[in-house]
N, C-alpha and C positions, 0 to 999 in steps of 0.2 A: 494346760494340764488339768485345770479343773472342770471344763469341759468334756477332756476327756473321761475323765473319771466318773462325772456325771452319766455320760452316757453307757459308760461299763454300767454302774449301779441301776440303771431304768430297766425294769422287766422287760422281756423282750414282748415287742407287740405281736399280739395275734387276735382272731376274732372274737373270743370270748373276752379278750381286756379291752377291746374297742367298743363290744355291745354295751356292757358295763361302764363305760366312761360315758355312752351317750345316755346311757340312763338317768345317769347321778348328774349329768349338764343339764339334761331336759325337766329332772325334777327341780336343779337348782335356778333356771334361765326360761323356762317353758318350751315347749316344742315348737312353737312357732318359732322362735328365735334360733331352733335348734341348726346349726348350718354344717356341711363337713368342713368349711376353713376353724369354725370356731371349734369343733370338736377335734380337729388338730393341733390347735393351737394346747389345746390342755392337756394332750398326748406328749406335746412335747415332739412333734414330729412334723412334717412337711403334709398338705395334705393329700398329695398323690401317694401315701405312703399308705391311705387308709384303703385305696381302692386295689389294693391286692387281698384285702377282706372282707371286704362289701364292695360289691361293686357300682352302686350307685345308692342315691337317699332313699330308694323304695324298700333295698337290700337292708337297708340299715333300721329301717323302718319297721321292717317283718320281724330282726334280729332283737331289735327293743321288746317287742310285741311278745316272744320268746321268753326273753328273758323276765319281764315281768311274770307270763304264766308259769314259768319253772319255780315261781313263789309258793303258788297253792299246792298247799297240804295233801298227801296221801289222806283217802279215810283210814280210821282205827281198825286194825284186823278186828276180821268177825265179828264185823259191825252189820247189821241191818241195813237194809234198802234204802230206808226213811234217813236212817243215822247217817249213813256214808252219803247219801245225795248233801243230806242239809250238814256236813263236814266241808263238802267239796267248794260247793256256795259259798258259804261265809268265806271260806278261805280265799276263795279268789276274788271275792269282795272286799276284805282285805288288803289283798295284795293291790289289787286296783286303787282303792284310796290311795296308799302309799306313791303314787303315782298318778295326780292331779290330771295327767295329758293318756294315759294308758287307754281309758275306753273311747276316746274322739280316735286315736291311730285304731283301736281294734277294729271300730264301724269303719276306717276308712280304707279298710283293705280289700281287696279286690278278691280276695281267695286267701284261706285259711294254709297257714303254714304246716307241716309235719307235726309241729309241736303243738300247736292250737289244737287239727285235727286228734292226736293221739289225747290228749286231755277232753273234747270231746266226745270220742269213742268210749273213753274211760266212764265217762258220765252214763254215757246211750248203754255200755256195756252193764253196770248195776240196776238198770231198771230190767232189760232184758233177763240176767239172771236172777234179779229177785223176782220174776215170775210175771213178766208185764209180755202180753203179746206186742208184734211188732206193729200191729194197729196202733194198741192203745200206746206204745211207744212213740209212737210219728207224732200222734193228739198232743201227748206229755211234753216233749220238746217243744212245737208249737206254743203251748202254755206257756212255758217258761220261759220261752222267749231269752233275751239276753239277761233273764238271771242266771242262765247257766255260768255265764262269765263274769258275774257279780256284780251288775247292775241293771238298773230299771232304765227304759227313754228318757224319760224326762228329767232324769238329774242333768241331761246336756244340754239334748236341742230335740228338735221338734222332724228330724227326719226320719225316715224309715228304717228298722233293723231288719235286715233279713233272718229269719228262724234260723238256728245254727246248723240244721240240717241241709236246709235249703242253700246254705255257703257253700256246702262243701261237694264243690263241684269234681267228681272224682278221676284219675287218668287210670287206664287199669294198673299201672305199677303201683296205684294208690293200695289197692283192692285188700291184696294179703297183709298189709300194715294196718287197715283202720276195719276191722271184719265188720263190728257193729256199725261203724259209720255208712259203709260199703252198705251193709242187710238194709238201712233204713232209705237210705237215699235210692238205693234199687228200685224200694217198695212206693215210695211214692218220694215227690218232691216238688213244690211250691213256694212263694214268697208269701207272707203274713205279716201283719203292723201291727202289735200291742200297743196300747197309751193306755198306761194306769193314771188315774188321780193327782192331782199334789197333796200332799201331808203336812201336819206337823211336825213332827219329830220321826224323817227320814227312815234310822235305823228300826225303829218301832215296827213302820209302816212296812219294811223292807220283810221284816221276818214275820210280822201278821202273816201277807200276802203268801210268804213264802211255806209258811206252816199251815196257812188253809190249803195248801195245792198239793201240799204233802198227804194232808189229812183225806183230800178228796182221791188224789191218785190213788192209795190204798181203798178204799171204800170200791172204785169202781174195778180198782185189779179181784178184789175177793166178788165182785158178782158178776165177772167174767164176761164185764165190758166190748160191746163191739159198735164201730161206726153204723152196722147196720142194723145193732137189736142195742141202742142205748136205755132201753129200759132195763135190759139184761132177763126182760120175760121169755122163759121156753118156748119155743114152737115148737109146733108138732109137724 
């Protein structure tokens, strides 16, 4: 009887209480420990019970990935280019700390989810409409490198990050969902390796770097910046 009772009172499972149980196991056990017998075991359920929601650890992998980014902050309405990009960052730097194993799964995925890419776009989207051409767009991403997702390389390991552009490998169903991601990758796409420095005091270092590149991005959007006139001198 108590049994069954128990099992009346357990929410019923579905994928959003399963991504969120591997969250809270990964942050408590690390992700390399992470397994689907032991995330069932915490469910309270069999673990073929979980592959009717993920359908394997890669599934479940992208859904963590997910759920971590559905952390980061909207910018503040009728915020500025500068304000809303350096909102979005912290936020999802943030969010990423709070999740010790979050940026080793995000470098280790193969292709950007829905959710990644729409968060993405979001980002590529505010520079585009604060007035950035889609040149100096590609360069700025480039730059940023994996701070768009709120980290630097080196706080892990010593491999390569792909530009977040350059991930998002697109199918045409992608096209009409990520419009800015879709215009940039169109327009050009490559792979790139940032390695910044080590620091003292991380955080510091993290928003230094990050507010110089802010500061420069506007400097070279207002003199109408191009890969082929980076002086920004007239020709005639």
């Amino acid at each position: 009887m108590a049994q069954q009772t128990e099992a009346v009172r357990r929410p019923p499972l579905n994928r959003d209480r399963v991504l969120r149980a591997a969250v809270a196991l990964a942050d408590e056990i690390g992700i390399e420990a992470l397994s689907m017998r032991k995330l069932a075991q915490e469910l309270g359920v069999v673990p073929m019970a979980l592959y009717k929601h993920v359908a394997n650890k890669d599934q479940l992998l992208d859904g963590m990935v997910d759920v971590v980014v559905g952390e980061i902050d909207l910018p503040a309405p009728e915020s500025d280019w500068k304000s809303a990009v350096r909102q979005r960052i912290l936020s999802a730097r943030r969010a990423l700390q709070g999740h010790s194993w979050a940026a080793q799964v995000v470098r280790s995925r193969a292709r950007p989810t829905p959710v990644v890419l729409a968060y993405m776009d979001s980002v590529i989207g505010i520079f585009r409409t604060g007035g950035f051409s889609v040149d100096l767009t590609h360069h700025v991403m480039h730059t940023l490198g994996s701070r768009v997702l709120g980290f630097t390389q080196e706080l892990f390991d010593a491999s390569p990050s792909p530009a977040p552009e350059a991930q998002a490998v697109l199918v045409p169903a992608d096209a009409g969902q990520f419009p800015y991601v879709t215009e940039l990758a169109m327009a050009v796409a490559h792979d790139e390796e940032s390695v910044v420095g080590q620091g003292c005091d991380d955080q510091f270092e993290f928003e230094f770097a990050l507010d110089l590149l802010l500061d420069g991005f506007e400097r070279l959007r207002q003199q109408r910046w191009t890969s082929a006139n980076p002086s920004g001198e007239k020709t005639v």
